[in-house]
Structure formats: structure tokens, C-alpha cells
C-alpha positions as CSV (number, residue, x, y, z in Angstrom):
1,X,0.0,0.0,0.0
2,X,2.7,2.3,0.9
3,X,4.7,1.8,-2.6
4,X,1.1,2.7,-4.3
5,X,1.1,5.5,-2.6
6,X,4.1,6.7,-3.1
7,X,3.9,5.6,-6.7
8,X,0.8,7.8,-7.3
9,X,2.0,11.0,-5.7
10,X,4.8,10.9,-7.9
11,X,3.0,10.4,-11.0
12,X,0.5,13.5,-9.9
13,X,3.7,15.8,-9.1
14,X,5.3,15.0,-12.1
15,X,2.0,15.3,-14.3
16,X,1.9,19.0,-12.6
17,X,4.8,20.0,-13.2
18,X,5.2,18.7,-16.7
19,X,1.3,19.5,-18.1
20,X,1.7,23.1,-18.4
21,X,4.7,23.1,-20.4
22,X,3.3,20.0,-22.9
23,X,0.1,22.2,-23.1
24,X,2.1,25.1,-24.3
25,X,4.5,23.0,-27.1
26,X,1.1,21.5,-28.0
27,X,-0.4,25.3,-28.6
28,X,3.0,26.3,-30.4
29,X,2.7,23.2,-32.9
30,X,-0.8,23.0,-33.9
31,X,-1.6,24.2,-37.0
32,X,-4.7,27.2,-37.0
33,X,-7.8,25.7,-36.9
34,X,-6.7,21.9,-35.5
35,X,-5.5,22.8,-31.7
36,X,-8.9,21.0,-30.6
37,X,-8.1,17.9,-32.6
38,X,-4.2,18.4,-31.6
39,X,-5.4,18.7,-27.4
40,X,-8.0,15.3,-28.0
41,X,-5.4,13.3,-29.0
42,X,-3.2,14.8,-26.8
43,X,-5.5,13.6,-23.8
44,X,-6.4,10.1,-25.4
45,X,-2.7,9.8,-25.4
46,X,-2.5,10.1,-21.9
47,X,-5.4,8.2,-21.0
């Protein structure tokens, strides 16, 4: 139990510290017109 724990506050630090700057290369990349199909696929990745 304690190595879940661990394992999961890891992996929700890390996701805040490293969402923000994926969300902004993400922003930079996308062509004009496709960031909502760039962010969905984005988040499916993820998921």
C-alpha cells in the first residue's frame, strides 16, 4: 500500500509539473484551426 502511494504522488507531481509546459508546445505546434483535434489526441494519449 505504501509503494502505491508513493507511486501515485509521484506520478500526480510529475504530471503538474510537466502538463503546463506539454500544453504550451502542444499550442506552439498545432496548425490554425486543428489545436482542438491536436489537445484530443493529446489527452487520449495520456489516458
Amino acid at each position: 500500500m505504501f509503494f502505491l502511494i508513493v507511486t501515485e504522488t509521484i506520478s500526480v507531481l510529475a504530471e503538474i509539473v510537466v502538463g503546463p509546459i506539454l500544453n504550451t508546445k502542444i499550442s506552439e505546434i498545432a496548425p490554425k484551426g486543428y489545436e482542438a483535434r491536436f489537445f484530443t489526441v493529446y489527452q487520449l494519449d495520456w489516458t
